[in-house]
TORTI-820362 format. One record per residue (C-alpha): x, y, z. Coordinates in steps of 0.02 Angstrom, whole numbers. Layout:
<r xx="X" yy="Y" zz="Z"/>
...
This chain:
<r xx="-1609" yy="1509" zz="-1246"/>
<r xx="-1612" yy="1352" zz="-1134"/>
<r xx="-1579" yy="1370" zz="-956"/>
<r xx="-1412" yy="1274" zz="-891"/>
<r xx="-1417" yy="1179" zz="-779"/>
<r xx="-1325" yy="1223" zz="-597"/>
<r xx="-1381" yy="1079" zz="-475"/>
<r xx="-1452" yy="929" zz="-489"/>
<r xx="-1644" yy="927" zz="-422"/>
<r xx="-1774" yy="799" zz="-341"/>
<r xx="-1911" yy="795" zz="-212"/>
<r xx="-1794" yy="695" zz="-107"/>
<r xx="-1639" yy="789" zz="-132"/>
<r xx="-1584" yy="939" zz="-39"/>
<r xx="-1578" yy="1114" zz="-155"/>
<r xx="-1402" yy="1169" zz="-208"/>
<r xx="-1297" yy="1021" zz="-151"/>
<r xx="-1250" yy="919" zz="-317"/>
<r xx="-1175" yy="997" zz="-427"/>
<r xx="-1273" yy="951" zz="-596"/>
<r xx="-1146" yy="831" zz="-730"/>
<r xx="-1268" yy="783" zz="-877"/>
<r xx="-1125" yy="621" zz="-886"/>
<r xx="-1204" yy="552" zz="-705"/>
<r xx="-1373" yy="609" zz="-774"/>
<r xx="-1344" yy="488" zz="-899"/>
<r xx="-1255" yy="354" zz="-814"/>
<r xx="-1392" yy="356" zz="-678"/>
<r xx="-1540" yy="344" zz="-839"/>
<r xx="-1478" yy="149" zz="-875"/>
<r xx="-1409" yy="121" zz="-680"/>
<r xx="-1621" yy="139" zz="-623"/>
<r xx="-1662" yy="-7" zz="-751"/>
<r xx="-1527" yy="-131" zz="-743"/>
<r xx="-1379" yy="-217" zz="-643"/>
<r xx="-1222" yy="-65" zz="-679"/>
<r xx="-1058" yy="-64" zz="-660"/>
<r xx="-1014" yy="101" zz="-665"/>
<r xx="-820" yy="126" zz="-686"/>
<r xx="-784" yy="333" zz="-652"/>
<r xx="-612" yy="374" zz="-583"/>
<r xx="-573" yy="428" zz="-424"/>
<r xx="-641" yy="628" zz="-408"/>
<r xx="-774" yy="612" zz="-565"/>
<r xx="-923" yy="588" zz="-436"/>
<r xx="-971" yy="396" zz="-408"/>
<r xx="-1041" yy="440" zz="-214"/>
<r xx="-1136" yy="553" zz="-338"/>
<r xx="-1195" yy="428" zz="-451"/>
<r xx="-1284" yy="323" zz="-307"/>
<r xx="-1379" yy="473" zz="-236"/>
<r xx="-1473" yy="475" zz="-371"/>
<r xx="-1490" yy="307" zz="-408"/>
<r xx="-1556" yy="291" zz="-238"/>
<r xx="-1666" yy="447" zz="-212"/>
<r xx="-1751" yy="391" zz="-384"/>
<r xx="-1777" yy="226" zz="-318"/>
<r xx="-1834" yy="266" zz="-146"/>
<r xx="-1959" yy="386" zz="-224"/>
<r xx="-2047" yy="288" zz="-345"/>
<r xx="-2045" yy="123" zz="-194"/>
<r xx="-2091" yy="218" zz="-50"/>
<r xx="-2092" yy="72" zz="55"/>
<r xx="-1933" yy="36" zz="-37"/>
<r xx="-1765" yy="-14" zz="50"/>
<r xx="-1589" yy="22" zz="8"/>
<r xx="-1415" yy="-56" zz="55"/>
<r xx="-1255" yy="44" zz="3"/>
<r xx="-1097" yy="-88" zz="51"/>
<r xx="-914" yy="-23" zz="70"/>
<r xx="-765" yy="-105" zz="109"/>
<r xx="-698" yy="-35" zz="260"/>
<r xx="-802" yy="57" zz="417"/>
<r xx="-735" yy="223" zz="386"/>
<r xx="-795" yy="217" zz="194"/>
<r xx="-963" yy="145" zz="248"/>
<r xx="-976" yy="306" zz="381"/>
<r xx="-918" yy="435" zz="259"/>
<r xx="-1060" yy="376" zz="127"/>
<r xx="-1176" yy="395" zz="273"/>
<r xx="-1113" yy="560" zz="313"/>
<r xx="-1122" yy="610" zz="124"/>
<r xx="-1307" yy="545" zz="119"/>
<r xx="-1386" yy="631" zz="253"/>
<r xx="-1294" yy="783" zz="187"/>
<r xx="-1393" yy="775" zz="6"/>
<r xx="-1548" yy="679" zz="20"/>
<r xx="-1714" yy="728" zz="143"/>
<r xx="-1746" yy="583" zz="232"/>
<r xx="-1791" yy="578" zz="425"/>
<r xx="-1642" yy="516" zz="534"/>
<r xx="-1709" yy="380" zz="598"/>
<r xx="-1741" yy="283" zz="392"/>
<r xx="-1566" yy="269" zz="411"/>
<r xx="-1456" yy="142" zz="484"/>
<r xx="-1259" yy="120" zz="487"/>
<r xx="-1207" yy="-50" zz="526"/>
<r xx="-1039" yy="-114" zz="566"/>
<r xx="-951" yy="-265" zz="659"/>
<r xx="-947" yy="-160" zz="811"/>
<r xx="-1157" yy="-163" zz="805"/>
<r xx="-1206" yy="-305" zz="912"/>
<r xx="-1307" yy="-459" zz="814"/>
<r xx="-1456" yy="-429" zz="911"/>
<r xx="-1472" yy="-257" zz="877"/>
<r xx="-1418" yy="-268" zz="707"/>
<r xx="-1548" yy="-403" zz="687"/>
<r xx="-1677" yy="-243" zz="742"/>
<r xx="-1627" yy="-128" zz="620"/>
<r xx="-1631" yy="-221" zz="464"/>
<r xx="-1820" yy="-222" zz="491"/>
<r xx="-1832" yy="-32" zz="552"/>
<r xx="-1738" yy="64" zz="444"/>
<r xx="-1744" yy="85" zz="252"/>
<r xx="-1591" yy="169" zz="187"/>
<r xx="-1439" yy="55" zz="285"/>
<r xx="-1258" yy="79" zz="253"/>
<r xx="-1122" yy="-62" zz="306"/>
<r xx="-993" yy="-170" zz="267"/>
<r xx="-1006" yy="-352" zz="159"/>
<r xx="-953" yy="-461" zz="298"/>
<r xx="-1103" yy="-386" zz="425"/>
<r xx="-1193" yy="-410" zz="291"/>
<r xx="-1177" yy="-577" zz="219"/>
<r xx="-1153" yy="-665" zz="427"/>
<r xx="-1316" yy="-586" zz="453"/>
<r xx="-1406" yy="-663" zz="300"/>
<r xx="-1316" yy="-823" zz="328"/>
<r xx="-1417" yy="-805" zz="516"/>
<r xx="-1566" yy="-754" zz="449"/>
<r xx="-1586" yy="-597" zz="522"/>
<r xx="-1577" yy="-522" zz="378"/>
<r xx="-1668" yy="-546" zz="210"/>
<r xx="-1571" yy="-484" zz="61"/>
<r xx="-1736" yy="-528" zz="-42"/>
<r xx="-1824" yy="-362" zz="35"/>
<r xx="-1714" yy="-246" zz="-47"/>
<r xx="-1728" yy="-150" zz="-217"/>
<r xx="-1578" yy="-93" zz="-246"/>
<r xx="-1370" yy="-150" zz="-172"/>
<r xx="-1252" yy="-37" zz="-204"/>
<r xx="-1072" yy="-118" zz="-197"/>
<r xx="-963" yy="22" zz="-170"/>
<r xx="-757" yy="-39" zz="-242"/>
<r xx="-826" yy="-169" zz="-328"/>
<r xx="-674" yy="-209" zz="-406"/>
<r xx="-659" yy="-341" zz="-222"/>
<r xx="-821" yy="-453" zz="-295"/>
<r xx="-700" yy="-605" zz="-351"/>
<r xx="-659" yy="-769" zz="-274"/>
<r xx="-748" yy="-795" zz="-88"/>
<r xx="-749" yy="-598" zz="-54"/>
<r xx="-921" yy="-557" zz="49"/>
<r xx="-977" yy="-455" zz="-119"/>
<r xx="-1002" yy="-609" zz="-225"/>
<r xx="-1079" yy="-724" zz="-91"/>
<r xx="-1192" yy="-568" zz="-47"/>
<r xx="-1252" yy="-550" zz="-239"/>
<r xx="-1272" yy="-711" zz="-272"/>
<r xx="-1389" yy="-726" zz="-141"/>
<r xx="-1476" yy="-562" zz="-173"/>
<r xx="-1491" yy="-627" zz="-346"/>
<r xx="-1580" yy="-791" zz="-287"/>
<r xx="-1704" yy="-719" zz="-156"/>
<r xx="-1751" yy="-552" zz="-241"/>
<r xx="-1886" yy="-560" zz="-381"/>
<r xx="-1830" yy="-394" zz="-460"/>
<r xx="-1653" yy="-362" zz="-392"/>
<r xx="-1555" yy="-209" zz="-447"/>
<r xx="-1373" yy="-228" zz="-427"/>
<r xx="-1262" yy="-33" zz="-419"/>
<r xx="-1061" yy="-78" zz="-433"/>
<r xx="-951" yy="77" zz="-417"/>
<r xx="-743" yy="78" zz="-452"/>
<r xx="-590" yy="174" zz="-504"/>
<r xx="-557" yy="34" zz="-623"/>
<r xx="-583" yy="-166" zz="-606"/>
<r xx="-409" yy="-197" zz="-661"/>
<r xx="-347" yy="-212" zz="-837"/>
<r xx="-378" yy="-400" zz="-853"/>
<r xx="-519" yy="-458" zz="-946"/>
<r xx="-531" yy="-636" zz="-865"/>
<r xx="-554" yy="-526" zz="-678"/>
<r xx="-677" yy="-413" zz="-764"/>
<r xx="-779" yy="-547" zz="-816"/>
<r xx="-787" yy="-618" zz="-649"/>
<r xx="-856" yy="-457" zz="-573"/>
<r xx="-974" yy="-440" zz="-684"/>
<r xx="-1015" yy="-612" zz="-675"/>
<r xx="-1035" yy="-622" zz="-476"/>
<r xx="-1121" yy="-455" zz="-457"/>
<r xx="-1243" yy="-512" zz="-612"/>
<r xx="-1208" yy="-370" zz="-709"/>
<r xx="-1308" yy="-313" zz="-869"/>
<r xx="-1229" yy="-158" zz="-918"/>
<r xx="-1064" yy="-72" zz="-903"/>
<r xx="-1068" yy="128" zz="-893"/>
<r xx="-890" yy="182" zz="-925"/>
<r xx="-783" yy="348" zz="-927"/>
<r xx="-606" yy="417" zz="-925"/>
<r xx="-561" yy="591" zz="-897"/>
<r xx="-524" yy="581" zz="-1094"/>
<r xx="-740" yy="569" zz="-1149"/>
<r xx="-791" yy="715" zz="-1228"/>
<r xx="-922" yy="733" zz="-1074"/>
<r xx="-817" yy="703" zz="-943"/>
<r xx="-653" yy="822" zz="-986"/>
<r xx="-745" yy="996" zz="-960"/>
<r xx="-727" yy="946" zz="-759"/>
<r xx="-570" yy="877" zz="-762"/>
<r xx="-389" yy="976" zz="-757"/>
<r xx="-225" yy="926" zz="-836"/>
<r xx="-117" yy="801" zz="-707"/>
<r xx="47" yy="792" zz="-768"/>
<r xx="135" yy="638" zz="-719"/>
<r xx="326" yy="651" zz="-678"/>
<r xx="426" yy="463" zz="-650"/>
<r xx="578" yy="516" zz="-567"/>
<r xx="734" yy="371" zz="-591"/>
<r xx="851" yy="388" zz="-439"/>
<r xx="1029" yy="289" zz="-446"/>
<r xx="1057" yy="189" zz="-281"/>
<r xx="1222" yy="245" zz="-175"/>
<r xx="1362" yy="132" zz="-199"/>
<r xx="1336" yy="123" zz="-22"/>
<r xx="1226" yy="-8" zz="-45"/>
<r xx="1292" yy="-117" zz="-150"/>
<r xx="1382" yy="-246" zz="-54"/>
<r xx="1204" yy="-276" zz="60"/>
<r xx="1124" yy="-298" zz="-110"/>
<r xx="1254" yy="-430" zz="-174"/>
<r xx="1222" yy="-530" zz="-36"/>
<r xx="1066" yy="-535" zz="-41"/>
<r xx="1047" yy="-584" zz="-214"/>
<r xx="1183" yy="-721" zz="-211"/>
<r xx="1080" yy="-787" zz="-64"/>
<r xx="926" yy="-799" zz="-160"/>
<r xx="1007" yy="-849" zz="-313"/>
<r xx="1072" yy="-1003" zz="-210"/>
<r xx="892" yy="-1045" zz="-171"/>
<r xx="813" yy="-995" zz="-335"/>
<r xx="945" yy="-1117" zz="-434"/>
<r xx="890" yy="-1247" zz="-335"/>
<r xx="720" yy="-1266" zz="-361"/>
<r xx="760" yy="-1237" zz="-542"/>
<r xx="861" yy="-1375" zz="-563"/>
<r xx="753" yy="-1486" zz="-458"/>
<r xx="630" yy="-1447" zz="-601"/>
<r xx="492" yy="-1357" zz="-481"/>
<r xx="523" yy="-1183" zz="-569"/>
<r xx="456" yy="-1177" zz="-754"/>
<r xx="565" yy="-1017" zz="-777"/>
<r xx="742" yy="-994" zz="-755"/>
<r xx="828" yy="-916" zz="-623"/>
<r xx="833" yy="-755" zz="-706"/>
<r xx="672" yy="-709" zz="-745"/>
<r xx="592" yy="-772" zz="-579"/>
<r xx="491" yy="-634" zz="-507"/>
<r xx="397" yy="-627" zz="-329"/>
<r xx="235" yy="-681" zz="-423"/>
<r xx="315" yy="-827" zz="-501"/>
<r xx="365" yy="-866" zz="-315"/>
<r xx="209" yy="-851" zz="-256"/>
<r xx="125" yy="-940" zz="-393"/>
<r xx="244" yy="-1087" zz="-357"/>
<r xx="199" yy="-1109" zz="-165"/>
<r xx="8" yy="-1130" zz="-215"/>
<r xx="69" yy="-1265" zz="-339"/>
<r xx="170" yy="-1342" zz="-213"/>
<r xx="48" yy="-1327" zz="-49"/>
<r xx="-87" yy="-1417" zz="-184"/>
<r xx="20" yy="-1554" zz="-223"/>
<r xx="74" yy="-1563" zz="-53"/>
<r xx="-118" yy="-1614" zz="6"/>
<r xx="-125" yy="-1770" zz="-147"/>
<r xx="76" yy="-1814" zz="-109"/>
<r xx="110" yy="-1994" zz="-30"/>
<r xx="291" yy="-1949" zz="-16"/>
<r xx="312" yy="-1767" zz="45"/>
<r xx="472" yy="-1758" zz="98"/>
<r xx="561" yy="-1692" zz="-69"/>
<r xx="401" yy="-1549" zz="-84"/>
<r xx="425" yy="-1516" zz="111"/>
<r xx="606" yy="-1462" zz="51"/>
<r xx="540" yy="-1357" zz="-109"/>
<r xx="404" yy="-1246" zz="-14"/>
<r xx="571" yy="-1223" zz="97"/>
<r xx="661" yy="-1164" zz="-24"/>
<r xx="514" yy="-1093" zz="-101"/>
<r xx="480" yy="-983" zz="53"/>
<r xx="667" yy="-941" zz="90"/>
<r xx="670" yy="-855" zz="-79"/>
<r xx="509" yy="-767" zz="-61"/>
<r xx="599" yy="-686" zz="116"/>
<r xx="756" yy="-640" zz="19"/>
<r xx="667" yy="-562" zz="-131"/>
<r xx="580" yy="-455" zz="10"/>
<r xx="734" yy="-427" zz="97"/>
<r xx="826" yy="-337" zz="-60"/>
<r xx="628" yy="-242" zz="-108"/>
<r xx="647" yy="-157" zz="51"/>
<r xx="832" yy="-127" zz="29"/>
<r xx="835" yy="-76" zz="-155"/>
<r xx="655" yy="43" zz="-131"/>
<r xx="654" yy="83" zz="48"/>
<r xx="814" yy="80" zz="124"/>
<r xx="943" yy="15" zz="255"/>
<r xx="822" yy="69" zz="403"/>
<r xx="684" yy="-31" zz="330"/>
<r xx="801" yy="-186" zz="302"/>
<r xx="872" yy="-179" zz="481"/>
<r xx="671" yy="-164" zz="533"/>
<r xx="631" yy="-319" zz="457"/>
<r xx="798" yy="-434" zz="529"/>
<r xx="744" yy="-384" zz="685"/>
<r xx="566" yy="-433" zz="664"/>
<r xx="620" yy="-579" zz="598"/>
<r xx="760" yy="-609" zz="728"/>
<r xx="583" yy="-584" zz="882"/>
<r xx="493" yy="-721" zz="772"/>
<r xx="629" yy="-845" zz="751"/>
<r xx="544" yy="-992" zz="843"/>
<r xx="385" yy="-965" zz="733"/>
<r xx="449" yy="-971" zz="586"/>
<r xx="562" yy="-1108" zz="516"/>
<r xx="622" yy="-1003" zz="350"/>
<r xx="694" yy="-852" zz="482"/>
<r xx="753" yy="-1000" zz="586"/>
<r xx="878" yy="-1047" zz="433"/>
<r xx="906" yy="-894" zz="367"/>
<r xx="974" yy="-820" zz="550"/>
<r xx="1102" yy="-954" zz="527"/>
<r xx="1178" yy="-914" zz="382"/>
<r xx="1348" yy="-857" zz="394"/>
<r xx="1324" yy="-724" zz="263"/>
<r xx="1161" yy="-663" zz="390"/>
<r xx="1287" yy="-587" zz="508"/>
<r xx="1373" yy="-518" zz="362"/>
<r xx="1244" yy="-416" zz="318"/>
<r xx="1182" yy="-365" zz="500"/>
<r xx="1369" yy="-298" zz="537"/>
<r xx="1352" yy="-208" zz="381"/>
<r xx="1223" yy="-128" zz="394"/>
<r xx="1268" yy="-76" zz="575"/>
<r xx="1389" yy="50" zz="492"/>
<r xx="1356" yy="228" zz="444"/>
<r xx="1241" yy="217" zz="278"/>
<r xx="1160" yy="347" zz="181"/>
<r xx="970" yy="375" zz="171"/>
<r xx="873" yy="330" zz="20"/>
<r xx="886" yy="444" zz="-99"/>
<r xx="704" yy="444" zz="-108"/>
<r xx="692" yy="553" zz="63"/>
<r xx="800" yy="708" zz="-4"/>
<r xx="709" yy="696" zz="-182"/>
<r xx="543" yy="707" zz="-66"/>
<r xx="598" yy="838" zz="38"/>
<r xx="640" yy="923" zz="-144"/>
<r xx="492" yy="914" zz="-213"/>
<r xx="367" yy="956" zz="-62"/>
<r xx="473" yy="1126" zz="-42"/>
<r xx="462" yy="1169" zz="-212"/>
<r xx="287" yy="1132" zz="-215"/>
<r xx="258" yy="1264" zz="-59"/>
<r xx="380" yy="1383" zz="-121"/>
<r xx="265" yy="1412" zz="-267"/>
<r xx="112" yy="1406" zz="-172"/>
<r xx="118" yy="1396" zz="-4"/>
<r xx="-67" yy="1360" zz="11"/>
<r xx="-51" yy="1189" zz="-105"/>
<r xx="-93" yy="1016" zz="-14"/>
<r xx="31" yy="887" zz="-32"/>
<r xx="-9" yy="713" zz="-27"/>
<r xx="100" yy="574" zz="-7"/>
<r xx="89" yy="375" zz="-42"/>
<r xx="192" yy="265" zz="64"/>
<r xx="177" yy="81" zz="49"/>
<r xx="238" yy="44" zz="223"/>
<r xx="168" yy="129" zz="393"/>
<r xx="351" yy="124" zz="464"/>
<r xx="412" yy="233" zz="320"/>
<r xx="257" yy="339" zz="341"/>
<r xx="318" yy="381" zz="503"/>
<r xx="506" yy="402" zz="448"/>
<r xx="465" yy="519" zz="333"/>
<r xx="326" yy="617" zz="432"/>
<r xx="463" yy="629" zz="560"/>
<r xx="585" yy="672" zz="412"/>
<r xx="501" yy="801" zz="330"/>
<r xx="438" yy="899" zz="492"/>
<r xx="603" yy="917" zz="536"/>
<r xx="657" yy="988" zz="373"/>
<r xx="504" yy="1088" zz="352"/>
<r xx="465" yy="1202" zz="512"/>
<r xx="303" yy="1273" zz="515"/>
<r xx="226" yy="1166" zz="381"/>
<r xx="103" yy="1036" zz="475"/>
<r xx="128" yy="867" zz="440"/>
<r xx="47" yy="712" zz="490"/>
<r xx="15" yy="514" zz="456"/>
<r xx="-121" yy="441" zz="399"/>
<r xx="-145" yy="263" zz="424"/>
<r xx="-275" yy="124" zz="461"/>
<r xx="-292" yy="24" zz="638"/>
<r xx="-202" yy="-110" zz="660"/>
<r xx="-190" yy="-247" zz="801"/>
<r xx="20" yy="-220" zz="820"/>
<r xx="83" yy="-179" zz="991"/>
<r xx="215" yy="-79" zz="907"/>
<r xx="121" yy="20" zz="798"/>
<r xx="-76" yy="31" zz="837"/>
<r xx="-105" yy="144" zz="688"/>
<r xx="-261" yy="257" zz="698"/>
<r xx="-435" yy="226" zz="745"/>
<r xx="-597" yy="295" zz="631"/>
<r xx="-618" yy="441" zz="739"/>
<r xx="-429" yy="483" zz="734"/>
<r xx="-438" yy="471" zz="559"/>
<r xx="-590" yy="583" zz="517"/>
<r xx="-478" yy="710" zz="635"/>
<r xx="-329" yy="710" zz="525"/>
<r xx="-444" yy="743" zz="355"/>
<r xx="-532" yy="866" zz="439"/>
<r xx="-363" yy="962" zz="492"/>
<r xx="-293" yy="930" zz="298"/>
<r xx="-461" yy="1000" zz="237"/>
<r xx="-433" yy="1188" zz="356"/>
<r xx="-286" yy="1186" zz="281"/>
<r xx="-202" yy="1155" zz="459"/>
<r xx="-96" yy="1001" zz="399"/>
<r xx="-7" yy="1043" zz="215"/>
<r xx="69" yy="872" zz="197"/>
<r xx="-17" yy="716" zz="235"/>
<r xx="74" yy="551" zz="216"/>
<r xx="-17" yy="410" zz="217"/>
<r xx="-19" yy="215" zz="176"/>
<r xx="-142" yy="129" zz="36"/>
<r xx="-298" yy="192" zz="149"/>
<r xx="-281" yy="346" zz="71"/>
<r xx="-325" yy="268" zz="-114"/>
<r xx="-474" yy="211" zz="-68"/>
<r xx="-636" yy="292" zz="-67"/>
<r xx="-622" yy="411" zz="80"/>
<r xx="-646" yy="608" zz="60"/>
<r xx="-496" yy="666" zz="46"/>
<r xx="-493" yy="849" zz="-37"/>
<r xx="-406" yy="882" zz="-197"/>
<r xx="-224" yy="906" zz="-201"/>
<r xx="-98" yy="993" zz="-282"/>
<r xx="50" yy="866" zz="-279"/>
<r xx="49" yy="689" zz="-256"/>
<r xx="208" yy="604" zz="-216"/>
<r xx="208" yy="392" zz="-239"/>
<r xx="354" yy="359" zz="-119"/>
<r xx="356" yy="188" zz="-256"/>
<r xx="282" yy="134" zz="-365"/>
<r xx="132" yy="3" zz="-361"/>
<r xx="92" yy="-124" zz="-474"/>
<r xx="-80" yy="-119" zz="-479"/>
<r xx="-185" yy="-7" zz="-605"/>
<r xx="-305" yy="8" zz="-490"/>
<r xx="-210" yy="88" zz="-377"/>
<r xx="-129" yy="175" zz="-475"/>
<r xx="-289" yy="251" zz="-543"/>
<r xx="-350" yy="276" zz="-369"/>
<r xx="-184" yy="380" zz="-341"/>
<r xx="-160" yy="512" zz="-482"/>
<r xx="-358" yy="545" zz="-442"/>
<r xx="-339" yy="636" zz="-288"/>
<r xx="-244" yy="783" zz="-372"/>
<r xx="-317" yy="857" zz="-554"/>
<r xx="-513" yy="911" zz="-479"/>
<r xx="-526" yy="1067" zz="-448"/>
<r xx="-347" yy="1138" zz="-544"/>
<r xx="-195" yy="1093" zz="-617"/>
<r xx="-133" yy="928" zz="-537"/>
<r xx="61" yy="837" zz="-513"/>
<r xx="108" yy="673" zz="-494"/>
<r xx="282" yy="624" zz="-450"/>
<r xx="342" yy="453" zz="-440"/>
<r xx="493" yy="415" zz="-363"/>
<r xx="594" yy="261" zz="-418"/>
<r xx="734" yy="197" zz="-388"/>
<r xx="850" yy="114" zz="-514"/>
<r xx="805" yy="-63" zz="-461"/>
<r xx="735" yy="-218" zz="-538"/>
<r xx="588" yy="-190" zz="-395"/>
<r xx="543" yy="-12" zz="-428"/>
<r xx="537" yy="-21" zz="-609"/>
<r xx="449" yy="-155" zz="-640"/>
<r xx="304" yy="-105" zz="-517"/>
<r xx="300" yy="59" zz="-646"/>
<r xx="316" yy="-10" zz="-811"/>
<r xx="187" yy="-126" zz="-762"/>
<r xx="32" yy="-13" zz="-698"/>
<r xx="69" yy="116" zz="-839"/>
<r xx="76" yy="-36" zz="-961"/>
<r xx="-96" yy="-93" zz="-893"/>
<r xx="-178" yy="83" zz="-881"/>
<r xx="-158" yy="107" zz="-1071"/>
């Protein structure tokens, strides 16, 4: 009788740490000989993958170096910290480099180290200096490589990579590269990729470690309430919208135009804009153009946030007045003070915050040892609802969990503060973590019971990113809470229509 497998084992790993998958066996078999994109998602072991990409590598090179690139510094840390903890290497082979590692010594540890971990943009100023040659390496690892399109560091670090290395070996790793072909080929083509490893949770190889998430999209009728804010709104942008329809800049009428139509429309009008002799008339459009864009915002945050986040953004707009012409004109607008004295009165909360609140208790009720995590897309209604539900919930911890930021207001939190939050959601001494879209990425957070998307996004990649972090270890949840509005439901409709 043949011996399972518990761990995986090398001369450069450390005994008993990975747990042995024969589906990364066999993605890392074709990752050693050729450029991979490997598409797992989130929780089916991708920091896994490059282990043993890399301890295979390093082993059979021993003068061999390594990069692993990440997005963001915390990522590029944790990968760090997750490689020292599996692979026997002496301390000092490694290297973490960052943007807060001056030039000059970054400039010495590309040439003393051998395994280095750091983020694109170090990476492709200091090639562009020469203090670094990419041509040394034999093997980049591009950690959410689904970034590597248009003038993102990945592709200008590849393609140089590609040019200076005689036998480069390119490792991609991501959730999912989006659902549209065209961008798939483009990552593939920037990162020179020869071979594409995929899995769902569905392959025969890959279900044995995953557990049943079931996904719950819950539709939640606006209050009346807010109805009159809404109708303003949308005859103001309606105004604006007609306009540039029947001044033939909009290619789709008024009722089907979405924010990406908007947005599409700027580019096309900034572009002819540069060529233009007579700008005048296009000077009026992107007006127009932009004023729409504010208002479509305006009602998103009314219609999927709520009043508080609408008066928010008037009165960011009201402190920025003189910077921007399009709050300049809007502030003017008759129907402007309309909506500030309305909203100014006594209003409900979103509906969204009691469903919450609903959910998270019954969640605890049933096991008061579950984790609860919670996607917000804005840090302000983090914070409202961190605030909301510790107030509700005594006794349960609760806590934010943003990025940094460079806001006077709202300063977010640094690496270290961030690591400090995980670690308390990991004891178990924080049960509910709220946190913005630097929660989907990458970083460790443990499995959860229940995840809660506060809205709905768009993206499939995010999406994917997500409904990974509950469904590891146990039965997982999803609940998405929507609100009946043209916002909310399209965002859902179209990352479900795009995962399938």
């Amino acid at each position: 009788m043949q011996e399972v497998k518990e761990f995986f084992e090398h001369p450069l790993l450390r005994p008993g740490v990975l747990r042995y998958r024969k589906y990364q066996e066999e993605i890392v078999g074709e990752a050693v000989k050729r450029n991979t994109l490997v598409i797992l998602p989130t929780g089916l072991g991708k920091t896994v993958v490059f282990v043993l990409v890399a301890v295979h590598l390093l082993h059979r090179h021993r003068k061999g170096k390594i990069l692993i690139m990440a997005p963001t510094r915390p990522l590029v840390i944790q990968h760090a910290q997750s490689f020292v903890l599996s692979v026997r290497l002496l301390p000092s082979e490694l290297r973490v480099l960052t943007g807060r590692v001056e030039p000059e010594r970054r400039e010495r540890a590309w040439k003393e180290g051998r395994v280095f971990f750091a983020t694109p943009e170090v990476v492709r100023n200091d090639a562009e200096a020469g203090r670094l040659r990419l041509g040394e390496f034999i093997l980049l690892v591009f950690d959410e490589c689904h970034r590597a399109v248009k003038d993102y560091a990945y592709t200008l670090v590849a393609q140089r990579y590609l040019e200076e290395c005689p036998h480069p070996l390119i490792l991609g790793l991501t959730a999912s590269p989006g659902s549209d072909p065209e961008r798939m080929e483009a990552i593939c083509r920037a990162l020179g990729i020869e071979h594409v490893e995929y899995r769902t949770e569905w392959d025969a190889d890959v279900s044995p470690y995953v557990y049943p998430v079931e996904v719950i999209p819950c539709r939640l009728p606006l209050p009346q309430e807010y109805s009159p804010l809404s109708s303003l709104l949308k005859e103001m942008m309606e105004e604006k919208v007609r306009w540039l329809w029947e001044h033939g800049y909009l290619r789709v009428p008024p009722s089907r135009v979405t924010r990406k139509v908007l947005l599409g429309l700027g580019e096309d009008l900034r572009k002819k804009l540069a060529m233009a002799r007579e700008k005048g008339p296009l000077f009026t459009a992107l007006r127009y153009q932009s004023l729409s864009l504010t208002l479509s915002h305006a009602l998103e945050l009314l219609e999927s946030q709520g009043p508080f986040a609408l008066l928010s953004f008037f009165e960011r707009m009201e402190g920025k007045r003189g910077e921007k012409r399009t709050y300049s004109l809007l502030l003017k607008d008759p129907r402007y003070r309309r909506l500030k004295a309305l909203l100014e009165e006594p209003l409900p909360e979103h509906p969204k915050m009691e469903r919450l609140l609903w959910e998270v208790k019954k969640q605890l009720e049933a096991s008061p040892l579950s984790r609860v995590l919670v996607f917000a897309q804005y840090r302000e209604t983090a914070s409202r609802l961190v605030e909301y539900l510790s107030r509700n919930l005594p006794g349960v911890g609760v806590e934010r969990f943003v990025g940094q930021s460079k806001k006077a207001s709202d300063a977010g939190l640094k690496q270290k503060e961030q690591l400090e939050v995980l670690e308390r959601f990991r004891r178990g001494e924080t049960r509910v973590l709220v946190g913005t879209s630097i929660a989907e990425e990458g970083l460790d957070i443990p499995s959860v019971d229940l995840v809660v998307f506060y809205e709905p996004v768009p993206s499939e990649i995010r999406y994917i990113q997500r409904k990974g972090r509950t469904g590891r270890f146990s039965f997982g949840r999803v609940v998405i809470l929507l609100s009946e509005s043209k916002f909310d439901m399209a965002s859902h409709f179209s990352s479900r229509r795009k995962v399938k």
